[in-house]
Residue frames relative to the residue before (quaternion, step in Angstrom):
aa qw qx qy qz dx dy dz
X 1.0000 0.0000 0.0000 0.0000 0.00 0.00 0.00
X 0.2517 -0.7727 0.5678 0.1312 3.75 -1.20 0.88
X 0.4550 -0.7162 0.5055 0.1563 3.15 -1.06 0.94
X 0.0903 0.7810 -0.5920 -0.1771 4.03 0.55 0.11
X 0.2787 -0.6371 0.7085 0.1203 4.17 -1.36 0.37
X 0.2143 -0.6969 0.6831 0.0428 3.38 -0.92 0.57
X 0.2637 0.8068 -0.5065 0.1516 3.58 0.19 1.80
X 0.4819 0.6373 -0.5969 0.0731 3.56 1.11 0.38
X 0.2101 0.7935 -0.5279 0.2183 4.00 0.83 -0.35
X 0.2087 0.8007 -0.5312 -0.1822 3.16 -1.22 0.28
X 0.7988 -0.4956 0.2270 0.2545 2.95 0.80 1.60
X 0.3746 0.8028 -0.4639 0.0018 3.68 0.94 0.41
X 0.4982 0.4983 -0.5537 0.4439 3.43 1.31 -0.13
X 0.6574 0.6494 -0.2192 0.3133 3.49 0.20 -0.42
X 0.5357 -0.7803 0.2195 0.2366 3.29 1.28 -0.47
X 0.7208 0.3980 0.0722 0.5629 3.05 1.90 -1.03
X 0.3681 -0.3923 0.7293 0.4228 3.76 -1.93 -0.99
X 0.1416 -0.7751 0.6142 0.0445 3.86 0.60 1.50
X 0.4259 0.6990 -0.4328 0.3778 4.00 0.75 -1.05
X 0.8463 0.0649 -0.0163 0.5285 3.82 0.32 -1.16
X 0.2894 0.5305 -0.6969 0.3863 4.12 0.49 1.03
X 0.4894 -0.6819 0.5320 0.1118 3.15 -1.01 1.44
X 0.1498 0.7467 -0.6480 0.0074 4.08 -0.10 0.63
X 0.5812 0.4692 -0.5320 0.3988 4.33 0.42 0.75
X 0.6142 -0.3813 0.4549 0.5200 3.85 -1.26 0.35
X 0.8433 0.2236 -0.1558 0.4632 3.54 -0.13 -0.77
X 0.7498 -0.5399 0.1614 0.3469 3.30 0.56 1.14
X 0.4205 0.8402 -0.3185 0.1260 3.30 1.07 -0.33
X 0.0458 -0.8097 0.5271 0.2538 4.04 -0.13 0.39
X 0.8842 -0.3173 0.0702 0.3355 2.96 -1.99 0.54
X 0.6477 0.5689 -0.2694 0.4292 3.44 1.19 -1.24
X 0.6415 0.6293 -0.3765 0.2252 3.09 0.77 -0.87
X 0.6284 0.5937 -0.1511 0.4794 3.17 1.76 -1.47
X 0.6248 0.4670 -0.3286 0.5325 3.91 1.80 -0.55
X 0.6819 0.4246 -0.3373 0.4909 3.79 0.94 -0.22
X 0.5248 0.5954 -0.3359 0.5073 3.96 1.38 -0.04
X 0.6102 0.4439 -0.2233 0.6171 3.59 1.25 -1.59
X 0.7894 0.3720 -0.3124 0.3752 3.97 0.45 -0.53
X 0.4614 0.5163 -0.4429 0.5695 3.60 1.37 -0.37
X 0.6368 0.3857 -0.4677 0.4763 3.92 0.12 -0.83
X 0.8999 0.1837 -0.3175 0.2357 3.49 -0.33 -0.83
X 0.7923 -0.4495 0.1586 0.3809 3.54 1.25 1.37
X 0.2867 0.5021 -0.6890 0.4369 3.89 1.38 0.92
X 0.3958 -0.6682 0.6299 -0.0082 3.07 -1.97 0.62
X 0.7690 0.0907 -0.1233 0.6207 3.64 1.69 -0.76
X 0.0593 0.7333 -0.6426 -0.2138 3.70 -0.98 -0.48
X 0.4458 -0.6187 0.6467 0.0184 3.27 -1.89 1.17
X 0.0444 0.5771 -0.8099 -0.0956 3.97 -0.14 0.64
X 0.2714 -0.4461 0.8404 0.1448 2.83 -2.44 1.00
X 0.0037 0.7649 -0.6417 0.0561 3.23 -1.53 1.35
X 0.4155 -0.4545 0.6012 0.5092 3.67 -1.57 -0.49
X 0.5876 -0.6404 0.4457 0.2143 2.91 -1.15 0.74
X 0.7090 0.4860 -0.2799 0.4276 3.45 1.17 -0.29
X 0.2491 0.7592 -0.1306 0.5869 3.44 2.28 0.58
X 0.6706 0.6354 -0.2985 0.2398 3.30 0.81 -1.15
X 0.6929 0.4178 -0.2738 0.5199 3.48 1.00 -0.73
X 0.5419 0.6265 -0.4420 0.3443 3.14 0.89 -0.65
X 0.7112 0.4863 -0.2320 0.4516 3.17 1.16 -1.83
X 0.6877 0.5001 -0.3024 0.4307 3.68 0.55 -0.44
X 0.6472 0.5239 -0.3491 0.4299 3.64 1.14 -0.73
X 0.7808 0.3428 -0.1665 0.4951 3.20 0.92 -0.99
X 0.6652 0.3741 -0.2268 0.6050 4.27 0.34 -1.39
X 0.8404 0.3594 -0.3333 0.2313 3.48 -0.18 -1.20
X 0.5736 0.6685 -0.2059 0.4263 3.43 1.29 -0.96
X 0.6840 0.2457 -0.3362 0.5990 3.50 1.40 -0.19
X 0.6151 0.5278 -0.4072 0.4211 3.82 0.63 -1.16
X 0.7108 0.5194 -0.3537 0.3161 3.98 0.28 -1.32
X 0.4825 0.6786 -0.3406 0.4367 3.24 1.51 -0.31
X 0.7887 0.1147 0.0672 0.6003 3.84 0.84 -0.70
X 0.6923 -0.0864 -0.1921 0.6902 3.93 1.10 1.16
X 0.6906 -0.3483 0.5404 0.3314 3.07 -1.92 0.55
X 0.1115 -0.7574 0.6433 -0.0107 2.77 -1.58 0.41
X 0.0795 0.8114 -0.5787 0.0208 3.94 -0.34 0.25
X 0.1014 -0.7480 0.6504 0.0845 4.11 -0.81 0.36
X 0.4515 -0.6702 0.5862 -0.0587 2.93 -1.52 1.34
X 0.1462 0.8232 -0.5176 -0.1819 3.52 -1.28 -0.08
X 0.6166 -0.6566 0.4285 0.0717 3.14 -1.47 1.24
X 0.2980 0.8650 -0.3895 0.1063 3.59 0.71 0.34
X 0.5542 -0.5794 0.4508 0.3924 3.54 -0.80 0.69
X 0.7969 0.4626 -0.2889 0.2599 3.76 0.07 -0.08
X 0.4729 0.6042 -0.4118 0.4916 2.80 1.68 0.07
X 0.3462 0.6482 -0.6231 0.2676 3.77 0.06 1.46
X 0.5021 -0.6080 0.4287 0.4410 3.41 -0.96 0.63
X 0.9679 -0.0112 0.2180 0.1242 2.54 -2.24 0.38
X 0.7998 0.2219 0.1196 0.5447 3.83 -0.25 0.18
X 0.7669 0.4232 -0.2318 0.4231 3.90 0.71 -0.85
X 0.0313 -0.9169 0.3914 -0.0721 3.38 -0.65 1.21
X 0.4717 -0.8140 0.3283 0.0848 2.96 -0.22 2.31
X 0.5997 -0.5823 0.4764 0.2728 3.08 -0.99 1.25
X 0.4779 -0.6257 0.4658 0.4039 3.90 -1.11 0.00
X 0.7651 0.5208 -0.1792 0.3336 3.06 0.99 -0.99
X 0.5482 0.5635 -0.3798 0.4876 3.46 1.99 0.15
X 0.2038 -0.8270 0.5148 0.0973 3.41 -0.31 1.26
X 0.6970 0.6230 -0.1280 0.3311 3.80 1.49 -1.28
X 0.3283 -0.7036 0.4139 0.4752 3.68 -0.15 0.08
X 0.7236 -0.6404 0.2488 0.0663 2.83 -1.43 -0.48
X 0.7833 -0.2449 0.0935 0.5637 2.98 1.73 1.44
X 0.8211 -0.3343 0.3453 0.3080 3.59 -1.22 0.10
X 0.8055 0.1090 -0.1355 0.5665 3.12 0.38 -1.27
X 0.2325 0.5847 -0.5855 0.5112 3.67 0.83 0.37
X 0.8358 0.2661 -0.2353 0.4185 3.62 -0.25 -1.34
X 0.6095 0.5161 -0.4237 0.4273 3.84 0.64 -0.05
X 0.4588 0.7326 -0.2539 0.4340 3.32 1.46 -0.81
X 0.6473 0.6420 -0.1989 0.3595 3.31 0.63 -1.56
X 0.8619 0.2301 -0.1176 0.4362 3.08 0.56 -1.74
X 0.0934 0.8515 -0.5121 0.0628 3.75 1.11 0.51
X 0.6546 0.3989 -0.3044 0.5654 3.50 0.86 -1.74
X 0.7314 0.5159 -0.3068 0.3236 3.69 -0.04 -0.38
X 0.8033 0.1888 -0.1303 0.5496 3.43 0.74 -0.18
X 0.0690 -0.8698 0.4874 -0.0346 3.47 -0.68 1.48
X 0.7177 0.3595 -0.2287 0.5508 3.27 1.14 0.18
X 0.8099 -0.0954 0.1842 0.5487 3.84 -1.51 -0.27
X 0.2510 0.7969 -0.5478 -0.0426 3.16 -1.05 0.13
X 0.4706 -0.6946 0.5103 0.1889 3.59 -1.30 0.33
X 0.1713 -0.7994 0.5728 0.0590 3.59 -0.60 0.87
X 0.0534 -0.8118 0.5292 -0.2409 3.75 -0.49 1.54
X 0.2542 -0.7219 0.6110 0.2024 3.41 -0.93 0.80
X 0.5086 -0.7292 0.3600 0.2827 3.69 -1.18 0.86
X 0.8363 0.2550 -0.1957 0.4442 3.21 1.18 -0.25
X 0.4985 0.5322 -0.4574 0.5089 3.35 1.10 1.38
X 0.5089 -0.5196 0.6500 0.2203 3.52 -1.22 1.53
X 0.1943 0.7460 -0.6301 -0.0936 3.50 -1.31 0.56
X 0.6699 -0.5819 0.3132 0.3384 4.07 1.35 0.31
X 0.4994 -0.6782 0.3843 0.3782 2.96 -0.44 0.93
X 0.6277 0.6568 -0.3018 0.2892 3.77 0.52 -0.48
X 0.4006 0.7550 -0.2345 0.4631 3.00 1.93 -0.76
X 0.7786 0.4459 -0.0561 0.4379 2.93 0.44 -1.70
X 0.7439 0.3692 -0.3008 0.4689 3.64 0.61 -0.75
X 0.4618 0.5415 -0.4703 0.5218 3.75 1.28 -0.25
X 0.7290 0.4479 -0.3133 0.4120 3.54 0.15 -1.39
X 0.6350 0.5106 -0.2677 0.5142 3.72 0.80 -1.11
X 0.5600 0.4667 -0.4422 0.5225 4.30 0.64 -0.99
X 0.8480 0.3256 -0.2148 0.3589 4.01 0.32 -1.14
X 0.5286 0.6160 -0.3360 0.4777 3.25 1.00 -0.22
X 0.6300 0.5686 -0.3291 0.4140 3.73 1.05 -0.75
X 0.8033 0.4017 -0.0242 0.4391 3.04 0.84 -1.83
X 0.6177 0.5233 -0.4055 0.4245 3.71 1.67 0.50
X 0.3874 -0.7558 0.4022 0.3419 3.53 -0.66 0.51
X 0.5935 -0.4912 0.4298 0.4710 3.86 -0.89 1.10
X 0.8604 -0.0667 0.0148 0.5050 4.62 0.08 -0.59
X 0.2433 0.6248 -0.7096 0.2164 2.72 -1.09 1.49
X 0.2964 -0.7547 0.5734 0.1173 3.53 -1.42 0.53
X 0.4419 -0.3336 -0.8028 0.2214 0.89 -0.99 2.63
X 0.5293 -0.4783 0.5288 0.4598 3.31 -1.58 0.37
X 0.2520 -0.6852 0.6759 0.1006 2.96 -1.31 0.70
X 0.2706 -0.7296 0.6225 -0.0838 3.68 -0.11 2.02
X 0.0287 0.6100 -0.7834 -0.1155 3.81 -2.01 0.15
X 0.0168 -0.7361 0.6725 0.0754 2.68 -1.78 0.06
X 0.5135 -0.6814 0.4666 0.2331 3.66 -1.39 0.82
X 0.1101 -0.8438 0.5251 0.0147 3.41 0.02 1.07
X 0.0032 0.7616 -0.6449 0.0634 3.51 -0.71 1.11
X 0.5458 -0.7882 0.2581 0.1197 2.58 -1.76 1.17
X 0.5322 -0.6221 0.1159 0.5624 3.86 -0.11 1.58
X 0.5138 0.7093 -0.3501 0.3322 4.24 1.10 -1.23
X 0.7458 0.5055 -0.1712 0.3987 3.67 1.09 -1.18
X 0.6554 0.5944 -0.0479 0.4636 2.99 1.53 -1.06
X 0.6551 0.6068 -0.2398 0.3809 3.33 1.27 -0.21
X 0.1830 -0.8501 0.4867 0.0829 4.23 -0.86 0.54
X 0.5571 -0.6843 0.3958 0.2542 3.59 -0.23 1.32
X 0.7998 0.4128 -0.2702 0.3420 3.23 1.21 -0.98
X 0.6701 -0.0382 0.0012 0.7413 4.18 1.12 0.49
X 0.8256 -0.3023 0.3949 0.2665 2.45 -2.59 -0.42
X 0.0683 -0.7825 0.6156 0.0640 3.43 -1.06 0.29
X 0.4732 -0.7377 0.4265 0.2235 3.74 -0.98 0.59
X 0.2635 0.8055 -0.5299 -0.0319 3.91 -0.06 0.16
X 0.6759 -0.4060 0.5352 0.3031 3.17 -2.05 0.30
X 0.0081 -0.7457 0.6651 0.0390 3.93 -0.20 0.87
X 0.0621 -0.8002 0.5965 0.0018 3.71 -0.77 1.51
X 0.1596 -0.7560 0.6136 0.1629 3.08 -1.70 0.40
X 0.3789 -0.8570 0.3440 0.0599 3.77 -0.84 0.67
X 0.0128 0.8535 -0.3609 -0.3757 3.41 -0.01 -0.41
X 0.6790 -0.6215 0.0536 0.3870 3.52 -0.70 0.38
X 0.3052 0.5610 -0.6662 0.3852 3.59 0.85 1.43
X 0.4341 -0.5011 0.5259 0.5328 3.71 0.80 -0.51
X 0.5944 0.3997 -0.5963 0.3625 4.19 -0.21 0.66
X 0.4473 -0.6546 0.5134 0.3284 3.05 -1.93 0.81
X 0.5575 -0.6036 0.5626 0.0916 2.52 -1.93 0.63
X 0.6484 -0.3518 0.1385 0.6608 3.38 1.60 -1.00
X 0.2193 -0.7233 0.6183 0.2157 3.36 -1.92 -0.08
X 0.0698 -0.7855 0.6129 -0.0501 3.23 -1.40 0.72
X 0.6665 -0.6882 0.2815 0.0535 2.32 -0.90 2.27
X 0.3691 0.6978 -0.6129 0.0342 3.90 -0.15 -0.17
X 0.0358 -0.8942 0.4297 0.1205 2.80 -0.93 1.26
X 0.6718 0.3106 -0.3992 0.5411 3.42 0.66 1.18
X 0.0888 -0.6896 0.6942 -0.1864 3.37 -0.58 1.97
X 0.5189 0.5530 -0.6409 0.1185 3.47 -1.85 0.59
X 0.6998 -0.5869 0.3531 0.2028 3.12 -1.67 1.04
X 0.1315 -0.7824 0.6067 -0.0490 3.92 -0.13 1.53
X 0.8312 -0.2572 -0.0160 0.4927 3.74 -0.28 1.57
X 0.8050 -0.2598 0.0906 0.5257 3.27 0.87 1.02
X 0.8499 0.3933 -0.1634 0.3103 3.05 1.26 -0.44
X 0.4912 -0.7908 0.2393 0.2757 3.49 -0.20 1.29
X 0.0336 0.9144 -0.3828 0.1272 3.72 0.45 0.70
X 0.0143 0.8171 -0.5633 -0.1220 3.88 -0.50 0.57
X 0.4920 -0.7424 0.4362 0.1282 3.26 -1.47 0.85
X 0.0628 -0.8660 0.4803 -0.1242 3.47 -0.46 1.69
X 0.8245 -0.0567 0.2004 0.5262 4.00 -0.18 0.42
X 0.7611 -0.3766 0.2486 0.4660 3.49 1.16 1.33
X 0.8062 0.3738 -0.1887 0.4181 3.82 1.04 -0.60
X 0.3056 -0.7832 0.4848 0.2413 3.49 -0.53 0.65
X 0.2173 -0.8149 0.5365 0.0301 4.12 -0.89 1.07
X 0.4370 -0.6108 0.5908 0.2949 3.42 -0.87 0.97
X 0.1080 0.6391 -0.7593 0.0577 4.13 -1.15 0.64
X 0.6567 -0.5728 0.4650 0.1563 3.39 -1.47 1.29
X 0.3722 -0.6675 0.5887 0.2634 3.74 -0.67 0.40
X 0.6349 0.4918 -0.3437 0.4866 3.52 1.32 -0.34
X 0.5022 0.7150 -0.4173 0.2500 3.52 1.17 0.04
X 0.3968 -0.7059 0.4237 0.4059 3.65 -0.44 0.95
X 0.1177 0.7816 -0.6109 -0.0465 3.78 -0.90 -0.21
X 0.5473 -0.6321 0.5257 0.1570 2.95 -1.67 0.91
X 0.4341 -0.7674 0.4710 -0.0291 3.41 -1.63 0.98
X 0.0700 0.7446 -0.5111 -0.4237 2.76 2.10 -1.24
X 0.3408 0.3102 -0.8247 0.3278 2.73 -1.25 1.79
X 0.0561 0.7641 -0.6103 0.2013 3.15 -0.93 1.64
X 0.2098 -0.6707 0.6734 0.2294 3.79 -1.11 0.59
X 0.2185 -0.5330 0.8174 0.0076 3.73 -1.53 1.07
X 0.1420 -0.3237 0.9252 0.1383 2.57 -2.83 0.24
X 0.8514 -0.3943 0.2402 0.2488 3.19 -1.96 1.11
X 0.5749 0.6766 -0.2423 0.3911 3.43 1.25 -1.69
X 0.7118 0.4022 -0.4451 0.3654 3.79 0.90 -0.27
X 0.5070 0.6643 -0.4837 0.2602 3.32 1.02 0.36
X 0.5793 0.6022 -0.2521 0.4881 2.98 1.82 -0.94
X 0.6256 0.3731 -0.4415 0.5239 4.01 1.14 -0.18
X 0.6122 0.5800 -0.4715 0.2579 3.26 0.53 -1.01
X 0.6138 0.6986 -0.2105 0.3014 3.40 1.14 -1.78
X 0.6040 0.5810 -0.2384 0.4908 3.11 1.55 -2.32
X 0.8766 0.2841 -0.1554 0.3561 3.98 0.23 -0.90
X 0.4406 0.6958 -0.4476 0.3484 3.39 1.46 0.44
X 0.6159 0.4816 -0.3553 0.5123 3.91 0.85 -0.30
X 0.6085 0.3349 -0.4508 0.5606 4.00 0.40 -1.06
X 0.5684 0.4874 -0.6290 0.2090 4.15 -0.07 -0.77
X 0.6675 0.6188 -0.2716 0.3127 3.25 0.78 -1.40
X 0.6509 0.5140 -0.2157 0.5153 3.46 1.11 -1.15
X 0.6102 0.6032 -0.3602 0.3662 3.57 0.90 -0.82
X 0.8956 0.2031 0.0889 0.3857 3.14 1.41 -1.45
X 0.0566 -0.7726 0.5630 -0.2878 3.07 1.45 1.29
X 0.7538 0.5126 -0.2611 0.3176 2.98 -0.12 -0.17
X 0.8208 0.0888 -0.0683 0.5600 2.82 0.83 -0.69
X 0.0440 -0.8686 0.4934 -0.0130 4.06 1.63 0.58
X 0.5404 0.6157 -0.4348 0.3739 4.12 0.86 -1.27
X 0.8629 0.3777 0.0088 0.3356 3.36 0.40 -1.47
X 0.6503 0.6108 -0.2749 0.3584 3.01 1.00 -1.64
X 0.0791 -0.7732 0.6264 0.0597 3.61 -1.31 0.91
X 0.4068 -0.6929 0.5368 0.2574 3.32 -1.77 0.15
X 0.0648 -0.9081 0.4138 0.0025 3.03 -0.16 1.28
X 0.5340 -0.7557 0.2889 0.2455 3.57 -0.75 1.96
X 0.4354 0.7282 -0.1684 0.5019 3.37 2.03 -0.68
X 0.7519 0.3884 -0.1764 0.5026 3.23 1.12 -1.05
X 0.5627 0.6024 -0.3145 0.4707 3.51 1.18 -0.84
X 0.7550 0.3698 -0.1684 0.5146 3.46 0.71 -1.05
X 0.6174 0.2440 -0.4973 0.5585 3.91 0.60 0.32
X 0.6383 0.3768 -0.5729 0.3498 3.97 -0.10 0.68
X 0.3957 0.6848 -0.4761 0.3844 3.35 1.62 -0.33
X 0.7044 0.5118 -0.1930 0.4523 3.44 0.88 -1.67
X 0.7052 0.5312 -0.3055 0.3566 3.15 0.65 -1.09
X 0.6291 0.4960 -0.3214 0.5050 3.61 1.40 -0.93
X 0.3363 -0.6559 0.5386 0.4082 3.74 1.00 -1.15
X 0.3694 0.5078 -0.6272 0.4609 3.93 0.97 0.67
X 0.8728 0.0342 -0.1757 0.4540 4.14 -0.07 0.51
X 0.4605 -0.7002 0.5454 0.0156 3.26 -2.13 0.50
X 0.0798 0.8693 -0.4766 -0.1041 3.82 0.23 0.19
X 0.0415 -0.6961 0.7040 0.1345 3.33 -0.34 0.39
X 0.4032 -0.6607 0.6245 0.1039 3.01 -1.42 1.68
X 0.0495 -0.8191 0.5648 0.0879 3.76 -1.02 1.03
X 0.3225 -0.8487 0.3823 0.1719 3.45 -0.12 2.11
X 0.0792 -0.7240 0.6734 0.1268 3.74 -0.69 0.72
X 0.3158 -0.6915 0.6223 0.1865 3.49 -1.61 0.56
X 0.4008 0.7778 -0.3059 0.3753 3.47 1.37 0.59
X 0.1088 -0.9237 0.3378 0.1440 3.28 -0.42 1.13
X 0.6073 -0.5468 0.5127 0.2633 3.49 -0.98 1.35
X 0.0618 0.7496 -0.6590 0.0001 2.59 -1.81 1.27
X 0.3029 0.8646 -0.3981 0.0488 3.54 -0.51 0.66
X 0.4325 -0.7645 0.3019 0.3706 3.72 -0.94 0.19
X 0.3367 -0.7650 0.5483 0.0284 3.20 -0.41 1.36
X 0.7127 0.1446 -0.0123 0.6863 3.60 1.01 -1.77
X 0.6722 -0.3276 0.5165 0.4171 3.26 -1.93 0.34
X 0.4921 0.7271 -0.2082 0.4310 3.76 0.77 -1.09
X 0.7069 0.4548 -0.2314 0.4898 3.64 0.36 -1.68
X 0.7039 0.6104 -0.3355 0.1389 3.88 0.49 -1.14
X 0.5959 0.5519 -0.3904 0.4334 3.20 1.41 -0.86
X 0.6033 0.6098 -0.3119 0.4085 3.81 0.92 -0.49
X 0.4631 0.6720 -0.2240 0.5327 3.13 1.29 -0.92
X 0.6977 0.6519 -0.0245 0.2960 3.37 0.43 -1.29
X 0.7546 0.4494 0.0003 0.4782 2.13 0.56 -1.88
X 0.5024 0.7669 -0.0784 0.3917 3.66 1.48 -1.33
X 0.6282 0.2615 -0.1354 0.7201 3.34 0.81 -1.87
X 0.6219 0.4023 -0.5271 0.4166 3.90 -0.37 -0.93
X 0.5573 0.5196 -0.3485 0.5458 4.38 0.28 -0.26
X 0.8332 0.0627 -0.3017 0.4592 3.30 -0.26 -0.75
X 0.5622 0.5473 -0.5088 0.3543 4.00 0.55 -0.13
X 0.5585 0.5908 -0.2595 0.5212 3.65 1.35 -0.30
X 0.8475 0.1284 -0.2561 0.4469 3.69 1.27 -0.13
X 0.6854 -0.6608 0.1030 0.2879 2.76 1.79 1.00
X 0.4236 0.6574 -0.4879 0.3876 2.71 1.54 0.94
X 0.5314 0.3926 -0.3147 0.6815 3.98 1.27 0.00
X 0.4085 -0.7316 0.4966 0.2264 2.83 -1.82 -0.12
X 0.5790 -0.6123 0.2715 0.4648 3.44 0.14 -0.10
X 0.5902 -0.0196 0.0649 0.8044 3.63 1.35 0.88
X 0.3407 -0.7689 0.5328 0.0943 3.40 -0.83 1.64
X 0.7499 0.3743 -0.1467 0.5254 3.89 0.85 -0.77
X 0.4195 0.6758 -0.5671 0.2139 3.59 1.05 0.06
């Protein structure tokens, strides 16, 4: 099984290359602690998706300890990699979304795989759900048969601004049904509210929502691939902005019946650094659980 990271981001609310701010005693960054939780529960490779101008960084610092105890292989995420015919605006500098970045690592990843953001704590439990189902699915069958770690919206949330999440809905086998994207959620006088066309919406803290942390079988390359020309056509118009969203790729999957997700609910709470703000929590977090022995004292010693 392959771990894939989603690290080309750089984090502008934030301030930084957030991906590598060390937040373990021994320097360790957030990813480091998702590719430790994913070696235990039995991945075998991992794929950072990067900018290509990144690379050494990513190798001087992650790769130089991780390659030491899994493969390792880097990707890159580049705005030009649009099909044929499609002509980027000047002023779009960013790629293009989620599944853009799954895209990327097609040649690179040939089996199960997990889908993970690089700079979000998601628990060891995460991983061993995602790893228990990933084993026991076969790489093609019809439908793909997709999971995902579903966390709850209350856990997921940062005093210091807005944050973006996957708002899911299920039905009552526990598969989704769909997700929706909102990408700016936080809690206005107590209340938890996301922001949509100028209006603000009440949304439950009990709402499940998505992290991207997702298990795949190969076959989403083949949707991702199928819907990567109409995106483009959809949004001419609007090319500055417009993203590809992996969220989105998978609820037409559902919607067509070419796939299945079974949503795995964790009661685990997410940490990550969203603001400059968010890190000392962070911190604070791992420095706790290496104290009850759920880390070691230096992950790669």
């Amino acid at each position: 099984m392959t771990l894939v990271i989603m690290a080309a981001g750089m984090g502008s609310r934030y301030g930084g290359l957030k991906q590598i701010d060390p937040v373990g005693r021994q320097g360790e960054f957030i990813l480091d602690y998702s590719i430790y939780d994913a070696i235990q529960a039995g991945f075998d490779k991992v794929v950072f998706i990067i900018k290509e101008e990144n690379l050494s960084l990513f190798r001087d610092t992650v790769g130089k300890r991780v390659e030491k105890v899994i493969p390792a292989e880097y990707v890159f995420q580049k705005v030009t990699d649009v099909p044929s015919g499609v002509v980027i605006p000047a002023e779009r500098t960013k790629p293009w979304g989620t599944a853009h970045a799954v895209l990327c690592c097609a040649d690179a990843v040939k089996d199960n795989f997990a889908v993970i953001n690089a700079d979000d704590f998601y628990g060891r439990d995460a991983f061993r759900m995602l790893g228990d189902f990933l084993k026991k699915t076969p790489e093609r069958s019809t439908p793909s048969h997709y999971c995902m770690a579903g966390y709850i919206l209350a856990n997921t949330l940062t005093e210091n601004g807005h944050v973006a999440r996957g708002v899911c809905r299920m039905d009552t086998d526990g598969f989704l049904t769909s997700v929706t994207e909102r990408t700016k959620i936080q809690r206005n006088n107590s209340q938890t509210q996301y922001f949509e066309n100028g209006i603000w919406t009440d949304l439950p803290e009990t709402s499940t929502v998505s992290m991207n942390c997702w298990g795949f079988t190969p076959k989403l390359f083949d949707a991702i691939r199928a819907g990567w020309k109409p995106f483009f056509e959809a949004n001419k118009d609007n090319l500055q902005k417009a993203e590809y969203f992996l969220p989105s790729v998978v609820t037409n999957q559902i919607n067509d019946g070419s796939c299945d997700v079974r949503v795995l609910k964790t009661t685990a709470k997410w940490f990550g650094v969203t603001y400059h703000e968010d890190r000392a929590t962070v911190v604070q977090a791992i420095s706790d659980m290496t104290d009850e022995g759920i880390y070691p004292d230096g992950l790669w010693k």
